[in-house]
LOVEXMAR-791364 format. One record per atom (N, C-alpha, C): residue in three letters; x, y, z. Coordinates in pm, whole numbers, plus 50000, padded with zeros to 5 digits. Layout:
<zakols>
AlaXYZ/...
</zakols>
This chain:
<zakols>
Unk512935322351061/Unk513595335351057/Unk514165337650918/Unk514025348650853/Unk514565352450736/Unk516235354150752/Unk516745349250640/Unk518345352350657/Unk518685365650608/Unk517795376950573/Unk518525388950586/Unk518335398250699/Unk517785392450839/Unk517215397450916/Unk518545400351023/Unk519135405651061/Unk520465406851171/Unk520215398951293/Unk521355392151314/Unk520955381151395/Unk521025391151525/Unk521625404251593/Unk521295403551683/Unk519885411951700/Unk519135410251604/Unk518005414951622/Unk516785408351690/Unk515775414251754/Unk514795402751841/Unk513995393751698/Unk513725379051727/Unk512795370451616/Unk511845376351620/Unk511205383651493/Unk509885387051508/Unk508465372451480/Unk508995361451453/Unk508365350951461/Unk508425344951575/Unk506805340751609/Unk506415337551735/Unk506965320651760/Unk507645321851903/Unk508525306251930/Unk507145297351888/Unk507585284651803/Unk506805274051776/Unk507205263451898/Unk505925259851913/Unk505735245052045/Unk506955232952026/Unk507035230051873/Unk508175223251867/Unk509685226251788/Unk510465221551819/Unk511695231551800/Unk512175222751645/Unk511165229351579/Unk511625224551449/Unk512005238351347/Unk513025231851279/Unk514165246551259/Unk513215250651163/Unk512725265451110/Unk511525274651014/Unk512975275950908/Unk514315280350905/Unk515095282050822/Unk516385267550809/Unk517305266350719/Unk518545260950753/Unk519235262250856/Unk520305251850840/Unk521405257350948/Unk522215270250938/Unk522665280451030/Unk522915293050964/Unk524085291950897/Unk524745280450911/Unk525845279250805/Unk525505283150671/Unk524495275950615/Unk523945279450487/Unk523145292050464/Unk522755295650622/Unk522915312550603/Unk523415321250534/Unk525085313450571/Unk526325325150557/Unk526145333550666/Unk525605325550785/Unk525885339450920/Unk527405331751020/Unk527065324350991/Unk528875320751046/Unk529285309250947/Unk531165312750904/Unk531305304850850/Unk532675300050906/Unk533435283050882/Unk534635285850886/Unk535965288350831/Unk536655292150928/Unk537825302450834/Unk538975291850893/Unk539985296950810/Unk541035290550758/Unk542055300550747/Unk543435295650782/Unk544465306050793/Unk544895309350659/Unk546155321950660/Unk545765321250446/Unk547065319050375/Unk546945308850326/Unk547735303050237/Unk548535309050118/Unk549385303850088/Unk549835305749923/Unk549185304949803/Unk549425309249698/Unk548955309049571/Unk548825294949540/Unk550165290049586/Unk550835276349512/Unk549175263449554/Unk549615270549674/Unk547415258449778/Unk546565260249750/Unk546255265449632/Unk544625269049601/Unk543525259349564/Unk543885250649490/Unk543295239049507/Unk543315231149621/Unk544265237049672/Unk544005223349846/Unk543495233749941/Unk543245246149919/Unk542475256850020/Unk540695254849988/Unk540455249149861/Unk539465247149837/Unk538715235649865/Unk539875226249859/Unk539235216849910/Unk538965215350054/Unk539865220450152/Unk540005217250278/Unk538905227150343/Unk538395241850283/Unk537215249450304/Unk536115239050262/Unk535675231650130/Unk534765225150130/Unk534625212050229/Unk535755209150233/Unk535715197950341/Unk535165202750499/Unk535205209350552/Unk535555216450681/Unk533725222950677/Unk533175227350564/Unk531635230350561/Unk531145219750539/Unk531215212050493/Unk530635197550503/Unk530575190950622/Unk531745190250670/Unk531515186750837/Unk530285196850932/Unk530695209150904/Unk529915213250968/Unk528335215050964/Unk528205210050848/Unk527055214150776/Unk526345199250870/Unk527255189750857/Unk526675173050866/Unk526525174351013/Unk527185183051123/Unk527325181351259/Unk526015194051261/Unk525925202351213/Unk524545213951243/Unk523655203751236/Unk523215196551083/Unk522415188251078/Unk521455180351167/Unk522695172251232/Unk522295164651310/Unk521845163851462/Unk522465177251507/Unk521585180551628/Unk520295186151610/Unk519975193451492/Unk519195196351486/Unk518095189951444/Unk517885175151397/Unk517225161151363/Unk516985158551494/Unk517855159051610/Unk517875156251733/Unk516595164851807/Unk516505176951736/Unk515315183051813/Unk514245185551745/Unk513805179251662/Unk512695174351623/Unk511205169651663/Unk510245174451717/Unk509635166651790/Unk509665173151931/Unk510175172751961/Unk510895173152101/Unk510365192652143/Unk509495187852248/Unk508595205252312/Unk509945212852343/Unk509095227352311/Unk510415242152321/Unk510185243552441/Unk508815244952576/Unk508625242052663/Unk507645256852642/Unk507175263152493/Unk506585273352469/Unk505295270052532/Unk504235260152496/Unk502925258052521/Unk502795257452682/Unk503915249652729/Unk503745248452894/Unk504115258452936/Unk504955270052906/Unk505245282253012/Unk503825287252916/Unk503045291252877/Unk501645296052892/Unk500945303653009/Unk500665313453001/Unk499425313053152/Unk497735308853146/Unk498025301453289/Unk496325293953262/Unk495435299053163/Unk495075309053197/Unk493865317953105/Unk494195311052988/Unk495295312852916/Unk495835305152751/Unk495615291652728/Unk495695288752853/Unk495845271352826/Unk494625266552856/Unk493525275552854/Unk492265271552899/Unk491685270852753/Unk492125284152666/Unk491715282852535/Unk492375271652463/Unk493295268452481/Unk493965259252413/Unk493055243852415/Unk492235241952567/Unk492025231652591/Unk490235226652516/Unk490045241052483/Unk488655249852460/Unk488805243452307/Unk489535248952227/Unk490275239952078/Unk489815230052052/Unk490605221052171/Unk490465206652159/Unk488905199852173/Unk488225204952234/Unk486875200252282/Unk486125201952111/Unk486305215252101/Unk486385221651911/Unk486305211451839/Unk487785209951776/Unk488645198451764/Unk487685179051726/Unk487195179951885/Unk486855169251853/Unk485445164051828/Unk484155173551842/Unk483095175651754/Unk483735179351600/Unk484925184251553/Unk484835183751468/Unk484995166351429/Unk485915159951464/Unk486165144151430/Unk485155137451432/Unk484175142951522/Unk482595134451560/Unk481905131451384/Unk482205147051334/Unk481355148951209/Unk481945139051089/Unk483285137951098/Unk484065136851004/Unk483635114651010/Unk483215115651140/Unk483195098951137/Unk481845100151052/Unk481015102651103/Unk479615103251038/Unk480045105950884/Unk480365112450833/Unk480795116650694/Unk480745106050630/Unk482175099250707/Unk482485086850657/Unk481615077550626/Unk480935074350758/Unk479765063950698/Unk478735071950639/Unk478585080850567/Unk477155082150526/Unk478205079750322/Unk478865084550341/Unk479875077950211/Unk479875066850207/Unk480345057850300/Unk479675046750282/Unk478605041850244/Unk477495047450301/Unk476235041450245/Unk476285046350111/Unk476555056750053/Unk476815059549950/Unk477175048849821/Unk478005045749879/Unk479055036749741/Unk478005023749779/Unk477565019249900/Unk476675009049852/Unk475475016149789/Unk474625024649778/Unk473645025449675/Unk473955026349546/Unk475275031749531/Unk475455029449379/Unk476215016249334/Unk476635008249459/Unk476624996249395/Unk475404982049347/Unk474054991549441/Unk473274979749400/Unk472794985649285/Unk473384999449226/Unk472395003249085/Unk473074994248991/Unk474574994049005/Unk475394984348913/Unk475224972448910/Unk474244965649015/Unk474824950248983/Unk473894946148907/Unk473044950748838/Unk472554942048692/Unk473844947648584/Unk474414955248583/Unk475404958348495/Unk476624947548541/Unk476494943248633/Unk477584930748674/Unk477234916448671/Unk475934915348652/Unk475194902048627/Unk475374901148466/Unk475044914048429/Unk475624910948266/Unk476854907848210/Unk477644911648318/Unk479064911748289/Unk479204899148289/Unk478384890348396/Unk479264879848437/Unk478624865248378/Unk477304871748283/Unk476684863848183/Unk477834863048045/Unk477784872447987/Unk478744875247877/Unk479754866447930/Unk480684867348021/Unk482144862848028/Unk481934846648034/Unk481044844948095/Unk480424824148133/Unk479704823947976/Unk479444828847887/Unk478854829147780/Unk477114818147801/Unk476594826247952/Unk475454823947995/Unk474334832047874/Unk475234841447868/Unk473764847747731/Unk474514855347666/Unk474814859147502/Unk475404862647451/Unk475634875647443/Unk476534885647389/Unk475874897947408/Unk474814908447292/Unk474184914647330/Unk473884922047233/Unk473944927347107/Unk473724933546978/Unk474724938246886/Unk474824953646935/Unk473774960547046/Unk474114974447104/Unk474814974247159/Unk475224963347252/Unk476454961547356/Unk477794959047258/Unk478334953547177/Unk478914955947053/Unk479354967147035/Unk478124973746951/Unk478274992946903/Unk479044996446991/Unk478245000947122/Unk478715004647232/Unk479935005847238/Unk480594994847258/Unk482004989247305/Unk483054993847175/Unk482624995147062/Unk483504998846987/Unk483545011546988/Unk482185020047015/Unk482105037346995/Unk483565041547127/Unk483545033847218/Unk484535036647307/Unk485895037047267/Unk485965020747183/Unk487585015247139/Unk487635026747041/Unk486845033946986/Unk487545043346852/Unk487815057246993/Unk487335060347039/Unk487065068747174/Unk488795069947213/Unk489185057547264/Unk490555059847303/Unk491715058747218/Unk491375050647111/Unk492085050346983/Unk491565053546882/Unk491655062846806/Unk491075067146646/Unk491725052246529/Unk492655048446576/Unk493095042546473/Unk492655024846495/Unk491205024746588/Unk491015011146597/Unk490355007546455/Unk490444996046420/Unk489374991746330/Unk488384979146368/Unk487144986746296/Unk486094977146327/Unk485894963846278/Unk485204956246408/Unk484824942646376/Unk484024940746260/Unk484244928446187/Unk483384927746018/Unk481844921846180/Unk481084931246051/Unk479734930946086/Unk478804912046107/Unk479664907246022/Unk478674893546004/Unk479574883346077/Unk479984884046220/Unk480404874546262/Unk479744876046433/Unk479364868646402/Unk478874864746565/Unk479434866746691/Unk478684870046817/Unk479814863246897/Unk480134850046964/Unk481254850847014/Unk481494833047073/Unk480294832647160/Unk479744821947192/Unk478724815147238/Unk479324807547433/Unk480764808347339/Unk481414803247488/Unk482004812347601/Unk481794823147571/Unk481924836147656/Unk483684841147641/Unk484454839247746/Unk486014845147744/Unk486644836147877/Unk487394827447776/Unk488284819647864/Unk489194823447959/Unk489494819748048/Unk490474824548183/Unk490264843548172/Unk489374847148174/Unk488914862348184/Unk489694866548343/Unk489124855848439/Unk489754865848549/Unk491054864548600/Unk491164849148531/Unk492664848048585/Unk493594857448489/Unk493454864348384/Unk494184873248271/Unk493894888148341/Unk493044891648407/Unk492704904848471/Unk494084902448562/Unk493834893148692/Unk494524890548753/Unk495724889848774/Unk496384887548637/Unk497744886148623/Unk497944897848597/Unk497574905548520/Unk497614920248493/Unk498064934248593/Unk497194929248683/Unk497654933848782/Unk498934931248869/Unk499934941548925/Unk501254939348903/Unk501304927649117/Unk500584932549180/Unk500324925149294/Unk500224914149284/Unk499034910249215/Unk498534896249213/Unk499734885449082/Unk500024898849002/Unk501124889348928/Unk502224880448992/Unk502984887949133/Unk503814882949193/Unk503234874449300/Unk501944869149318/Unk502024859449416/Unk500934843849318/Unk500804849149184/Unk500384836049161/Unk501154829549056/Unk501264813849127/Unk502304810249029/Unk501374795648964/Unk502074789248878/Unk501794780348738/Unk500694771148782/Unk501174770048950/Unk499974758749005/Unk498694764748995/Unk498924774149047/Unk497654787449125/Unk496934789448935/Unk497334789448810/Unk496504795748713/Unk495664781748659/Unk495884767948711/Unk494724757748677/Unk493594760148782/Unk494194761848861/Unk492484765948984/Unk491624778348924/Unk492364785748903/Unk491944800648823/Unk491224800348735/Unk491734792448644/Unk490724794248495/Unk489434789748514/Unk489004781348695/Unk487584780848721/Unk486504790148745/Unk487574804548772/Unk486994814848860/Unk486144822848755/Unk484894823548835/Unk483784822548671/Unk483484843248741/Unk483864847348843/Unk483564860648899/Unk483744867449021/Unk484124877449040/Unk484454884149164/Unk483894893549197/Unk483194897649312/Unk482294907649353/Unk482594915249515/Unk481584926049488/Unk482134933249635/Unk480874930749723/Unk480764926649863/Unk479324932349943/Unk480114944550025/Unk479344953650058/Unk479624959450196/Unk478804955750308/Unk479434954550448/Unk479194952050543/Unk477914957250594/Unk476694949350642/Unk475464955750687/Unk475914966450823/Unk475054979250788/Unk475254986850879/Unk475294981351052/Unk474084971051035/Unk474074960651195/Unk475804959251272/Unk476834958151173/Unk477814954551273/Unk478514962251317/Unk479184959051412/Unk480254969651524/Unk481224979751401/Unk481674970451325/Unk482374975451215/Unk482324976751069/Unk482514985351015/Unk482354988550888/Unk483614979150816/Unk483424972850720/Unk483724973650595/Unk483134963250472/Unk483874958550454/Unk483714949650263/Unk484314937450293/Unk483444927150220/Unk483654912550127/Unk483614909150002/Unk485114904849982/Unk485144903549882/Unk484334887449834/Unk484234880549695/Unk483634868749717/Unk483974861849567/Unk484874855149604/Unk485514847649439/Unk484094833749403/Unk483734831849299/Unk482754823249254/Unk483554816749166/Unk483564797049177/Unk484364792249129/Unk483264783549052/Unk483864775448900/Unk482874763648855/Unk483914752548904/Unk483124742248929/Unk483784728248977/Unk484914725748901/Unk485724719549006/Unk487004722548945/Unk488014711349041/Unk489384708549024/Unk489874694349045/Unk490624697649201/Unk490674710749273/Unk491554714349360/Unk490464716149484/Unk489594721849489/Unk488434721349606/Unk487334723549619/Unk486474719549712/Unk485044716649724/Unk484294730149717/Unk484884741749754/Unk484174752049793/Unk483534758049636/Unk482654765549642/Unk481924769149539/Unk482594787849540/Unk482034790049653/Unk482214802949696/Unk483954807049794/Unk484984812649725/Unk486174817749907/Unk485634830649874/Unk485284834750038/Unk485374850150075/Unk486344858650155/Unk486604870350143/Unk487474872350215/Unk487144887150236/Unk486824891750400/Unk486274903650478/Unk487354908650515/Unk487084924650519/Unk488144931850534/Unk487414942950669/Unk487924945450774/Unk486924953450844/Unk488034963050910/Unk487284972850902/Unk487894987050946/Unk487524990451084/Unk488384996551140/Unk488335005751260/Unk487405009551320/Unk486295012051437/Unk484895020051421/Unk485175035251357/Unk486145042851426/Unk486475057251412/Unk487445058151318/Unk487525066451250/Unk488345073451167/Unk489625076451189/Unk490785079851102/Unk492245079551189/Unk492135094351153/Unk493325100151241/Unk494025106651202/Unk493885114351096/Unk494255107050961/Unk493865117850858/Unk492795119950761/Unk491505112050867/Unk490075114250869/Unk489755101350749/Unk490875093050746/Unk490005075450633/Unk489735065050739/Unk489085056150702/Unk488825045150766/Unk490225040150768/Unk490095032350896/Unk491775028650958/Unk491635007950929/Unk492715002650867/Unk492534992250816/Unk492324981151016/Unk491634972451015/Unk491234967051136/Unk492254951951158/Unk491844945751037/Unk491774933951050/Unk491254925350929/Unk491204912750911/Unk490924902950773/Unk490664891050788/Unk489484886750744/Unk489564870850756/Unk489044865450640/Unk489244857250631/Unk489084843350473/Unk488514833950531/Unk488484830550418/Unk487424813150371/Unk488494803650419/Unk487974795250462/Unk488504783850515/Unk488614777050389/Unk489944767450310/Unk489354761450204/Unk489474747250203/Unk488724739050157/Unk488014726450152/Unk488514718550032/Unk490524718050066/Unk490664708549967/Unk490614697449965/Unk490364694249805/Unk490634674349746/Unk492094674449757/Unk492004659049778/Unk492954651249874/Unk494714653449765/Unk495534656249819/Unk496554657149775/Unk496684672049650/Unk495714683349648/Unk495384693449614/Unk495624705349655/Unk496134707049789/Unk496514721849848/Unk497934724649772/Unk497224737349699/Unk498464744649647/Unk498634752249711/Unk498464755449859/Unk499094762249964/Unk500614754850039/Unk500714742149990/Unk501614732149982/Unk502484726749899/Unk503414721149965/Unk504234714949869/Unk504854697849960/Unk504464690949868/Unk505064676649945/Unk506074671649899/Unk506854666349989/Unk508014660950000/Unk508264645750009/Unk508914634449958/Unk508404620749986/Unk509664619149987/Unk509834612950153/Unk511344609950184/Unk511114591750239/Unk513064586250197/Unk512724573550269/Unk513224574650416/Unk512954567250491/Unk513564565450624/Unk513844553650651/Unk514834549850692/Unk515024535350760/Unk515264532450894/Unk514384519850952/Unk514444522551106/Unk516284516451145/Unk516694520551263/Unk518094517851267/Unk517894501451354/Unk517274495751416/Unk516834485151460/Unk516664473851356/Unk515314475851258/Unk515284461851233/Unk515644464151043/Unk516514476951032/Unk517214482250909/Unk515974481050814/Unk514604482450832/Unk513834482450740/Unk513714499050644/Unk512914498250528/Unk512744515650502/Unk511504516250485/Unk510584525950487/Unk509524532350490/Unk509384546950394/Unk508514549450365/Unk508354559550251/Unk507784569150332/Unk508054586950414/Unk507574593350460/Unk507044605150387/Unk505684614350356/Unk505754624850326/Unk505444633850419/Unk505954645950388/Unk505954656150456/Unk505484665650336/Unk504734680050425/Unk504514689050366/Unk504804701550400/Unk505194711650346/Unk506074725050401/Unk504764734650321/Unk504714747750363/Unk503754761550317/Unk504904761650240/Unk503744770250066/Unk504664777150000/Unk504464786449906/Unk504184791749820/Unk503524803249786/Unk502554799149725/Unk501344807949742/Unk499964803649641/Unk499594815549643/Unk498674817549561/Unk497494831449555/Unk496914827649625/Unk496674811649699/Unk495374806849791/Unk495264813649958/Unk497024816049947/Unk497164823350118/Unk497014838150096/Unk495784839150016/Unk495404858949992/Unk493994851150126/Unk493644837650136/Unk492884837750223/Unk492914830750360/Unk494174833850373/Unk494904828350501/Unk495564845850557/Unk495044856450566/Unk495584870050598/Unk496014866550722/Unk497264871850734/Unk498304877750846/Unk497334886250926/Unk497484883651085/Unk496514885651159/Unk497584901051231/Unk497024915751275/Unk498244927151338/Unk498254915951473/Unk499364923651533/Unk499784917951691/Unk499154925351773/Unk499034925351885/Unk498384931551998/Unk499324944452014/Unk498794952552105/Unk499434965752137/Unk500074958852282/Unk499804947752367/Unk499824943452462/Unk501564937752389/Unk501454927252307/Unk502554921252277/Unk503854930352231/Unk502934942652151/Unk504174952152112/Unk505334959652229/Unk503844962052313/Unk504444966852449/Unk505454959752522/Unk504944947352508/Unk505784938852603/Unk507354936852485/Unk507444934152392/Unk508424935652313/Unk508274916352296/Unk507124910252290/Unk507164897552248/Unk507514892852095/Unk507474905052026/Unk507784900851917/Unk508834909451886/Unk509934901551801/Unk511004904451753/Unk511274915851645/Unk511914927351669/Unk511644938551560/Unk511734934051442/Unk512464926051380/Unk512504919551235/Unk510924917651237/Unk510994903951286/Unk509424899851280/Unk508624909851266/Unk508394918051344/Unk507404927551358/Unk507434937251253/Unk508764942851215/Unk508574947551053/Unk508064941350932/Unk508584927150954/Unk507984917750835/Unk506294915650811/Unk505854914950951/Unk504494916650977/Unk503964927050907/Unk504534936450942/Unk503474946950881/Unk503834955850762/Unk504804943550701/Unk505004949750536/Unk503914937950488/Unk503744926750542/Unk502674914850510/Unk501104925050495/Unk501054927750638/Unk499834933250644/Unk499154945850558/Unk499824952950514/Unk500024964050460/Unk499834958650297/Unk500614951350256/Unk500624942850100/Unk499044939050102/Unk498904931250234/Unk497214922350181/Unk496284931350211/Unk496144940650298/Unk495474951550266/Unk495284961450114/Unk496334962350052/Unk496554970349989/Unk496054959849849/Unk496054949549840/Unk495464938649740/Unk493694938649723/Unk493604936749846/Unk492234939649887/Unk491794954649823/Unk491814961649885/Unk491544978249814/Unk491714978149695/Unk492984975249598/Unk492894975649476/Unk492034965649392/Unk491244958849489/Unk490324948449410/Unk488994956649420/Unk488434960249541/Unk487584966349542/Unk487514980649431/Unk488634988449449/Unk489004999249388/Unk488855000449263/Unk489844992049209/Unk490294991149077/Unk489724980948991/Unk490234966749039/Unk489814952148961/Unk488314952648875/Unk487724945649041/Unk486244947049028/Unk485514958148927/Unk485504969048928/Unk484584974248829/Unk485334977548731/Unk486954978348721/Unk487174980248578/Unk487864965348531/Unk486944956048545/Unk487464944748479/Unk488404939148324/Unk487014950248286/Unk488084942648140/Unk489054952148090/Unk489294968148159/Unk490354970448117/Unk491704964048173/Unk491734960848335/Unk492654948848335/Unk493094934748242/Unk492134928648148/Unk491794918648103/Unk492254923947993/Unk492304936547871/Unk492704940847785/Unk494324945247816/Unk494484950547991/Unk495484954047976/Unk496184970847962/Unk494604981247912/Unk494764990447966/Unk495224997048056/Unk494144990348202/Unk494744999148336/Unk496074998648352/Unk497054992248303/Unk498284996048306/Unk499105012148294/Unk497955013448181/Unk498315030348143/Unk498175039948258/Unk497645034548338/Unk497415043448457/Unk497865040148581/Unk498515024248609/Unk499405026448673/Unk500695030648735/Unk501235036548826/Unk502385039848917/Unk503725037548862/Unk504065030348794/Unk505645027048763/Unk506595035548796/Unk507415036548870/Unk508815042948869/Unk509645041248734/Unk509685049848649/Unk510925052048566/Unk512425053048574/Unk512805038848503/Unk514325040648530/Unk515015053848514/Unk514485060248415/Unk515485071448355/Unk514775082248488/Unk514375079748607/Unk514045090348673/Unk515045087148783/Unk515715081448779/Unk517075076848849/Unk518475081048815/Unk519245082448903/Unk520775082148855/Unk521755077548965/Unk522785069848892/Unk523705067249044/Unk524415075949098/Unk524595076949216/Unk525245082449335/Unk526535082849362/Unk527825089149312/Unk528695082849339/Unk529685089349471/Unk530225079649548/Unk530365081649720/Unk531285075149730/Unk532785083149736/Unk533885076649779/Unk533615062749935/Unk532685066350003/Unk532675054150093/Unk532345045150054/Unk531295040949936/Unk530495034049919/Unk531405021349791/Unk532405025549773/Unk532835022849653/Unk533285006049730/Unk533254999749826/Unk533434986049840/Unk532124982049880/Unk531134984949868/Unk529854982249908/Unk528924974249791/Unk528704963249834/Unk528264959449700/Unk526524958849758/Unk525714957849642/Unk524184959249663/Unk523904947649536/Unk522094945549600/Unk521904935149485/Unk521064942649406/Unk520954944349300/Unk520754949749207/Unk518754953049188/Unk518474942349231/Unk516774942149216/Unk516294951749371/Unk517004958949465/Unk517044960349598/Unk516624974749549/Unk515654982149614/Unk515544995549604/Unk515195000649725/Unk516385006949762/Unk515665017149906/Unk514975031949951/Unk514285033149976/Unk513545046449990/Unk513935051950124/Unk514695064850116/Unk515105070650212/Unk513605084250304/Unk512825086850382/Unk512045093650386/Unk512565105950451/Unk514295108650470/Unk514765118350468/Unk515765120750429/Unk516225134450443/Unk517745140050333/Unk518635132650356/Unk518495130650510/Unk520325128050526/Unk520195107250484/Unk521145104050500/Unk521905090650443/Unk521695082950625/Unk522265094950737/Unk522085090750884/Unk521175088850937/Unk520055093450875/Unk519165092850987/Unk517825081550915/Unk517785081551009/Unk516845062451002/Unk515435067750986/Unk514595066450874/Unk512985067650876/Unk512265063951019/Unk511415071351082/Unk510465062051199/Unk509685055051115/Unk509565044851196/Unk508835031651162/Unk507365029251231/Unk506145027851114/Unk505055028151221/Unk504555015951280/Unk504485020651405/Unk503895005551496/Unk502314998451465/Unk501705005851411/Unk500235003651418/Unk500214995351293/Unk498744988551273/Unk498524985451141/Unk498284991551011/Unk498394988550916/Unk498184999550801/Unk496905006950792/Unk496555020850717/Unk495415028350730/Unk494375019750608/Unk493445024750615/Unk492205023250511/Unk491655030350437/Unk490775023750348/Unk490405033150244/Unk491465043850171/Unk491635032550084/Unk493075044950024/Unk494035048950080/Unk494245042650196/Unk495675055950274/Unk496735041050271/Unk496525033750191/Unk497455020350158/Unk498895026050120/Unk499795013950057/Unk500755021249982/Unk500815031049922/Unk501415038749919/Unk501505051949817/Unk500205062449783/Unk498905054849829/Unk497925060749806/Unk497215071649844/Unk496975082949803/Unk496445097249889/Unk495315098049845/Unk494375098849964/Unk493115101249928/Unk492335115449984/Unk491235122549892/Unk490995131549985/Unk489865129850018/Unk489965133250163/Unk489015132150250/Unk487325138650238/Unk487615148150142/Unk486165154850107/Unk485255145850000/Unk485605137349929/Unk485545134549819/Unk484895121149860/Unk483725115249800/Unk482865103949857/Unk483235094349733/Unk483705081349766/Unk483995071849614/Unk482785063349605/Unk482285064249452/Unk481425059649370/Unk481405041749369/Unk481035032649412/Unk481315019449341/Unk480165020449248/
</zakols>
C-alpha cells in the first residue's frame, strides 16, 4: 500500500497469499504516531529524547509481530472458489513440465562441458609435460605466454632471448597453486607440503552418462614418494538426479580414495608415546596412541549428510548437525572451486593472479557499532557474524538439507541459463 493513500480508503492492491508486509510499519508511515503530554521549554532535550525513545519501542514491537507473520497463509488462496483453484492447480501441472525441461537442460550442459573438456586435454597433457619437465616447452609456447604477460601488464619485461628453459620442469607447482588458494591454504599444514611436492597433476573426469547420478572426479597423480603407496587419490562428487529449486544441480554426496599408508606415515594422525606402569608387578611399558588431526589428506575422508530419517527423529544434536553441514558445505565448496577455478586456471593460481579476482571482504567496508548494551560484551576479534536480517532479534533460518550444486556453494550465484565451458 502506498503511504499517501488514506487509510480509510479500500487497498486497491490485491490481498497476497502470504502476509508479508508490501510497505513498513505505519509508524514509519507517519499514519499513527506516539504522543506525549506537553512539556516546558526547560524539557526539550528530555522531550526528545523520551519521543525518540517511545518510537523505537514501538517501531521494535511493530517489527516484530510482523516477522511473526511471515510465511504464515492470509487464508487468501484457500477462501478461493473451486473454479480458481482448479486454475491454480492447472499452473502447477505447467509448472512442472516446465522443471522436466530445465532437468534435461541441465544435463545436456553437462554433456557440454565434457566435450569441451576432451578438446582440452591435449592442452592439459602439455601442461602436465612442461610442469614434470617430461618435454620442454616450445619457443612459440614462450612468445605466446609473454604476448599475454605484456597483455595484463604493459610494464612486464621480456625474458633475454638466449636462455633456455629448465629441463626440470617447476618444482612444487601444485602444491604453490594450492596454497594460493585461500581454502586449501587453511587446511594444509607443514606435514601435508612434503607429500605435496609429489603431486605431479590434477584433473577432472565427469561421470559416464550410464549412472543413476550425475557428477565429477576429481584425480590427484602422485610420483613415489615416502608417505603412501597409492599412485592415484580420487575423490567423486555426485549430485542429485533432479535439479533444485533454483534449477542447479543439488550437491548429493562424496566419496574418496581410501589411502594406503607407509608404516608410521598417516598425516591424518598424530602419535602419542606414553609410559604406563602396571600397578601389580610395578613394571612400565611404552604405549602409543594415535588421535585424528588436521591434514589436507581428510579432503578424502568427506563428511557423509545425515538421513532425513535421523533429522526427523532429532538423533542428532543441533550443534552437531550445524557443524555437519558447515563441514559439508566447505568440502563441497573445495571441490567446485577445483573443478571451477584450480584445474584449468592453474598457473594463474601458481603465479598468484587469481587472487585478483577473488572475494575478499574489505576492512574499510566495515565500521563499529556502537550499543549502549553491548558495551560489557566482549567478542573475539577473528569472529565475524553475518546477520541475514535487519533486526539484531531475529535468528536467520537454518537450512536442514545438504548444500546445493554447481555453483550455488558459498556465496556463489549462478545463472541458470548460462552452460559452463570446461
Amino acid at each position: 500500500m502506498s503511504s499517501h493513500i488514506p487509510i480509510n480508503q479500500v487497498d486497491p492492491t490485491a490481498p497476497t497469499p502470504q502476509n508479508t508486509p508490501l510497505t513498513h510499519a505505519p509508524i514509519a508511515a507517519g499514519l499513527s504516531r506516539p504522543t506525549v503530554p506537553d512539556i516546558t521549554e526547560d524539557n526539550e532535550a528530555e522531550e526528545e529524547e523520551t519521543s525518540g525513545t517511545i518510537q523505537q519501542a514501538m517501531l521494535g514491537l511493530v517489527h516484530g509481530k510482523l516477522s511473526g507473520l511471515v510465511g504464515k497463509s492470509s487464508g487468501y488462496v484457500e477462501s478461493l472458489p473451486v473454479e480458481v483453484k482448479k486454475n491454480i492447480e492447472a499452473l502447477k501441472g505447467v509448472q512442472a513440465k516446465q522443471i522436466e525441461l530445465q532437468n534435461q537442460y541441465k544435463r545436456e550442459c553437462l554433456e557440454l562441458e565434457k566435450k569441451y573438456l576432451e578438446l582440452q586435454k591435449p592442452l592439459y597433457d602439455r601442461r602436465e609435460a612442461i610442469i614434470n619437465g617430461a618435454a620442454p616447452p616450445t619457443q612459440e609456447e614462450v612468445e605466446a605466454g609473454e604476448q599475454q604477460s605484456v597483455k595484463e601488464d604493459p610494464d612486464y619485461t621480456p625474458l633475454p632471448k638466449d636462455v633456455a628453459p629448465a629441463s626440470t620442469g617447476i618444482p612444487e607447482f601444485w602444491l604453490t597453486a594450492l596454497r594460493t588458494h585461500v581454502g586449501f591454504a587453511d587446511i594444509i599444514t607443514e606435514r601435508d607440503a612434503d607429500a605435496l611436492k609429489a603431486l605431479k597433476d590434477i584433473r577432472i573426469e565427469y561421470l559416464p552418462t550410464t549412472e543413476s547420478k550425475p557428477g565429477f572426479k576429481l584425480r590427484f597423480f602422485f610420483a613415489p614418494n615416502d608417505f603412501f603407496e597409492n599412485d592415484v587419490l580420487e575423490k567423486t562428487y555426485l549430485y542429485q538426479e533432479e535439479v533444485g529449486y533454483t534449477g542447479d544441480f543439488m550437491y548429493d554426496h562424496a566419496i574418496g580414495t581410501e589411502i594406503k599408508w607407509k608404516e608410521d606415515k598417516d598425516l591424518t594422525k598424530e602419535f602419542e608415546v606414553k609410559k604406563q606402569r602396571n600397578k601389580n608387578t610395578n613394571r612400565t611399558r611404552l604405549v602409543r596412541k594415535a588421535r585424528p588431526t588436521a591434514s589436507f589428506f581428510n579432503f578424502f575422508n568427506p563428511p557423509q549428510p545425515p538421513s532425513d530419517e535421523a533429522i526427523e527423529n532429532g538423533d542428532i544434536d543441533e550443534d552437531e548437525l550445524e557443524e555437519l553441514e558447515e563441514k559439508l558445505e566447505m568440502d563441497y565448496q573445495l571441490g567446485e572451486d577445483l573443478k571451477e577455478k584450480i584445474i584449468p586456471r592453474a598457473i594463474d593460481y601458481f603465479t598468484g593472479k587469481a587472487l585478483e579476482y577473488e572475494d575478499f571482504d574489505d576492512e574499510d567496508d566495515f565500521e563499529d557499532i556502537d550499543d549502549e548494551d553491548d558495551e560489557d560484551e566482549e567478542f573475539d576479534d577473528d569472529v565475524c557474524l553475518y546477520l541475514d536480517s535487519e533486526s539484531e532479534d531475529e535468528t536467520p533460518a537454518r537450512r536442514r538439507g545438504p548444500p546445493k550444486g554447481r555453483g550455488a556453494g558459498a556465496n556463489a550465484s549462478t545463472n541458470p541459463e548460462e552452460c559452463k565451458q570446461q
